[in-house]
C-alpha positions in Angstrom: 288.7 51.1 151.8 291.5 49.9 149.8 294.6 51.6 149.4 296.8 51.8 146.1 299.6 54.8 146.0 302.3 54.1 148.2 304.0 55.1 150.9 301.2 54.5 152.9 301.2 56.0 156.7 298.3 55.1 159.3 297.3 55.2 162.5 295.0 51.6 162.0 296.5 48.2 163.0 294.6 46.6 160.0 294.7 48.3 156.6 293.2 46.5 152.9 296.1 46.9 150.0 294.7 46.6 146.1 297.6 45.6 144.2 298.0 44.7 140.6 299.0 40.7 139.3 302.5 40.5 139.8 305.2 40.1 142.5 305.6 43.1 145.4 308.0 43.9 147.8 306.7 45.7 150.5 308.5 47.4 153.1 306.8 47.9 156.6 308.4 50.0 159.2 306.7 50.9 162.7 306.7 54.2 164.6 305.5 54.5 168.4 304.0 57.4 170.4 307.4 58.9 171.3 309.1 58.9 167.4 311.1 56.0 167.4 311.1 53.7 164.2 311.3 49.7 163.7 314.0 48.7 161.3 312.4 48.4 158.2 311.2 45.0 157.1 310.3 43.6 153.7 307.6 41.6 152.5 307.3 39.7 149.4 303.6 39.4 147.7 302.9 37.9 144.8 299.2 38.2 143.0 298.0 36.0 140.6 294.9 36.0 138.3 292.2 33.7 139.4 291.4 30.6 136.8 288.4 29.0 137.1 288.5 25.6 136.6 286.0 24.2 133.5 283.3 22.0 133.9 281.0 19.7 131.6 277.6 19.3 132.4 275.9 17.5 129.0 276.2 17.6 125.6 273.3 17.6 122.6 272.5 15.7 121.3 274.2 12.1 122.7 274.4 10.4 119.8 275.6 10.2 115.8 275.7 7.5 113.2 278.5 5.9 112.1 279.9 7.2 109.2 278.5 10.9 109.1 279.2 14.0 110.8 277.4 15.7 113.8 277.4 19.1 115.1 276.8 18.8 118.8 277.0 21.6 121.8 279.0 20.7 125.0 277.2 22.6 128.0 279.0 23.3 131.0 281.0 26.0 132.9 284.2 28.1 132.5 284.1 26.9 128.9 285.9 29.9 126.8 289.3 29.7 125.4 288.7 25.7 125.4 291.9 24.9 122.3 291.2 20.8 122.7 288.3 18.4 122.8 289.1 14.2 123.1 287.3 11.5 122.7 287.9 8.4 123.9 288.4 5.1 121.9 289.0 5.7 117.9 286.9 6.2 114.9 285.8 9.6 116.3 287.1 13.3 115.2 286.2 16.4 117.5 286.6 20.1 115.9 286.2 22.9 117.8 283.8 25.5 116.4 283.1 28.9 117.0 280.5 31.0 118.7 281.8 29.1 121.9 280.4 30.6 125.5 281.6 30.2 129.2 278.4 27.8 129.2 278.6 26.2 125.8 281.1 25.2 123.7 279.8 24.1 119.7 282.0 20.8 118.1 281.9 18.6 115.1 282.0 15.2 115.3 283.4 13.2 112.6 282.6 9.3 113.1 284.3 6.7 110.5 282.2 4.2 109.2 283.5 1.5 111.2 283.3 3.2 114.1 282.9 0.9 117.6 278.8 1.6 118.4 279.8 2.0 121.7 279.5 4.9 124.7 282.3 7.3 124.6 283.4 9.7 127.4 285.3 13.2 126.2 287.5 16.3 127.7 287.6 19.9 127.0 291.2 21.4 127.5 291.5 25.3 128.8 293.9 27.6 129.6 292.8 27.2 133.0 292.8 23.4 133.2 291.1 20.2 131.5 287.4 19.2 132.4 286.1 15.5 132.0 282.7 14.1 131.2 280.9 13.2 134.6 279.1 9.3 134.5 276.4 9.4 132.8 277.8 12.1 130.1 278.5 10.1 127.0 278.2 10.3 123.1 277.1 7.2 121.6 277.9 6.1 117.8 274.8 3.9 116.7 274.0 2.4 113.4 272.4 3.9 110.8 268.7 1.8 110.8 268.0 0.5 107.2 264.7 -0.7 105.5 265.0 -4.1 104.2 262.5 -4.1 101.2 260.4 -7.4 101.5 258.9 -8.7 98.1 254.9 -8.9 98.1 253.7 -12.5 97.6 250.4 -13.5 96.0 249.0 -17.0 97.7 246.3 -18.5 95.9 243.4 -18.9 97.9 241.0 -22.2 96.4 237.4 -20.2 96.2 234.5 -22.7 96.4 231.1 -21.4 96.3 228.8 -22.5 99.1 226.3 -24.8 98.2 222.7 -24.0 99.9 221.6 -26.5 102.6 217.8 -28.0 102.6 216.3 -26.1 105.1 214.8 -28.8 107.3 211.3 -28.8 108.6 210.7 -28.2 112.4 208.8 -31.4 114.1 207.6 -31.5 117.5 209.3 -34.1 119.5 207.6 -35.0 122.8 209.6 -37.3 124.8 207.5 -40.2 126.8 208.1 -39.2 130.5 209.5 -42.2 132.8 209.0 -41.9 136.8 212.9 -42.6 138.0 212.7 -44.3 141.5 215.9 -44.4 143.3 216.9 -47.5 145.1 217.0 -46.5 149.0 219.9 -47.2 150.8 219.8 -47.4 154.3 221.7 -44.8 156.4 222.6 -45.8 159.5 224.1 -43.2 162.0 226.6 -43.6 164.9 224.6 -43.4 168.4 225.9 -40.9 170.1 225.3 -40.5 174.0 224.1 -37.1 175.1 224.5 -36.3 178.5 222.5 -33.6 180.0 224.5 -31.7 182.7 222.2 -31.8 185.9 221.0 -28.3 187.0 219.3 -27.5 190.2 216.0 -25.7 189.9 214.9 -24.0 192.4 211.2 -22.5 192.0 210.3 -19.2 193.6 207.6 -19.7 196.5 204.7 -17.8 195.8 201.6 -17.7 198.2 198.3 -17.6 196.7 195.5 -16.3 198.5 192.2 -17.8 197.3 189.4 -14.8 197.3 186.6 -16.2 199.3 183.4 -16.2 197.3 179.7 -17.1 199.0 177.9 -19.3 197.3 174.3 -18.6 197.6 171.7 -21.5 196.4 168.3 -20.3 194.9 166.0 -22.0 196.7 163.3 -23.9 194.1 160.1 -25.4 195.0 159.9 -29.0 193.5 156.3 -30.9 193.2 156.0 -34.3 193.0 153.0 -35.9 192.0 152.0 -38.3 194.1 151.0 -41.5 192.2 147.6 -42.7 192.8 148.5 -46.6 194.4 152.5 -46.3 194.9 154.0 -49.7 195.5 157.1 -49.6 197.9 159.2 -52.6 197.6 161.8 -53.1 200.4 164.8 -55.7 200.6 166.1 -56.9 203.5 169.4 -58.5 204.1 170.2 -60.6 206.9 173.9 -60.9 207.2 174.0 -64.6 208.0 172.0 -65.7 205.4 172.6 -63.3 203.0 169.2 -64.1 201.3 167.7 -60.9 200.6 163.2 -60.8 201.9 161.0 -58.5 199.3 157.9 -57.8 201.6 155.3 -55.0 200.0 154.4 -52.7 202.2 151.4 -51.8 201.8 150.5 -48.0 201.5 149.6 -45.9 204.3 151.3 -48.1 206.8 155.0 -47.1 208.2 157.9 -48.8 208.8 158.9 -49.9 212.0 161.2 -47.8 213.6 164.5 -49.3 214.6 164.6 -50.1 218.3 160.6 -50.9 218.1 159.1 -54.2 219.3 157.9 -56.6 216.7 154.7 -57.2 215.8 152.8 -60.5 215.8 154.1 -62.9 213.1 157.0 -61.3 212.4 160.3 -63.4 213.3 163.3 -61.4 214.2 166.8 -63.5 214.1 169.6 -61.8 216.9 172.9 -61.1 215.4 175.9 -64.1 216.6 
């Protein structure tokens, strides 16, 4: 708690003092546990009333044409009691208005006709200091756009009227068809040797058993008719000669069995 009427006495080693703007002279004097007091000492305090410095943030609007006058609202902070606002470069006239804020202060701009058309930057002054436009915070004189009357202009166009076209008569036109042989030309390619990499082959042995199967012949009974005179021809080769002998045999008789004695009139020939 704060303490305002004076002399002030207390037992705390830290005490809060309100005191009014201006300068103070404070006396402090110190008394221990058995009654014995400090020589007095003085302190000097003066208090001051806080300022707070002004600020601009924007301005609306940024621009005005040369030549007129524009009532435009500087925005920023600590604002009131603002007596002066500059701008920079000539041609350009700020008045302060009235209905001014902390946050906003209302101007006039007055911009002669041959103003620069240029960005300008601009200060408030305060009691409690002068604020400057940040970068980017400008007002702008610009020229006033004019329409440049153009005269209409009448070009003669030459109008022809279209003259109709005979309409022709459609034909059929069949076109004779021609057979289009190309002459060959022979191609002849590069040889080229292809070598086949060798590979091994190695087949898989497989045994195969064979199923045994019987075979069983049907037995048939054949007939032969026996002719009624058969003639039996036999040829004989003798291996010196080489002559073959056709003798008939005559039915009914045999032939002599190898090893058997001859017969009257036969002639056998021994083998060199």
């Amino acid at each position: 708690m704060a303490l305002t009427r004076f002399p002030i006495e207390t037992t705390n080693p830290k005490i809060e003092v309100t005191l009014p703007v201006g300068r103070h002279v404070l006396e402090l004097v110190v008394e221990d546990s058995a009654g014995l007091r400090s020589a007095p000492d003085q302190i000097v305090i003066e208090v001051r009333k806080e300022v707070a410095v002004p600020a601009i943030t924007g301005i609306n609007p940024v621009s005005g044409i040369a030549g007129s006058t524009v009532d435009a609202v500087i925005n920023g902070t600590n604002l009131s009691g603002a007596t002066v606002v500059a701008v920079s470069g000539t041609g350009i006239t700020a008045k302060i208005r009235t209905g001014g804020t902390s946050g906003q202060l209302p101007v006039s701009f007055i911009i002669a006709a041959d103003a620069a058309t240029s960005p300008r930057s601009f200060t408030v002054k305060t009691p409690a200091g002068t604020a400057s436009s940040p970068t980017g915070v400008t007002f702008s004189v610009v020229v006033e756009p004019r329409i440049i009357p153009v005269e209409p202009r009448v070009v003669p166009i030459d109008v022809r009227p279209i003259e109709p076209q005979p309409i022709m008569e459609p034909r059929l036109v069949v076109t004779e068809p021609r057979l289009v042989v190309a002459e060959p030309r022979p191609v002849i390619t590069e040889p080229q040797a292809i070598v086949a990499e060798p590979r091994l082959v190695v087949a898989e042995p497989r045994a195969i058993v064979a199923e045994p199967r019987a075979i069983v012949a049907e037995p048939r009974l054949t007939v032969i008719e026996k002719p009624a005179n058969p003639v039996i021809e036999t040829r004989a080769v003798i291996p010196d000669i080489g002559t073959p002998i056709n003798r008939p045999i005559t039915p009914g008789k045999a032939a002599p069995k190898k090893g058997a004695a001859p017969k009257k009139g036969t002639t056998t020939r021994k083998k060199k």
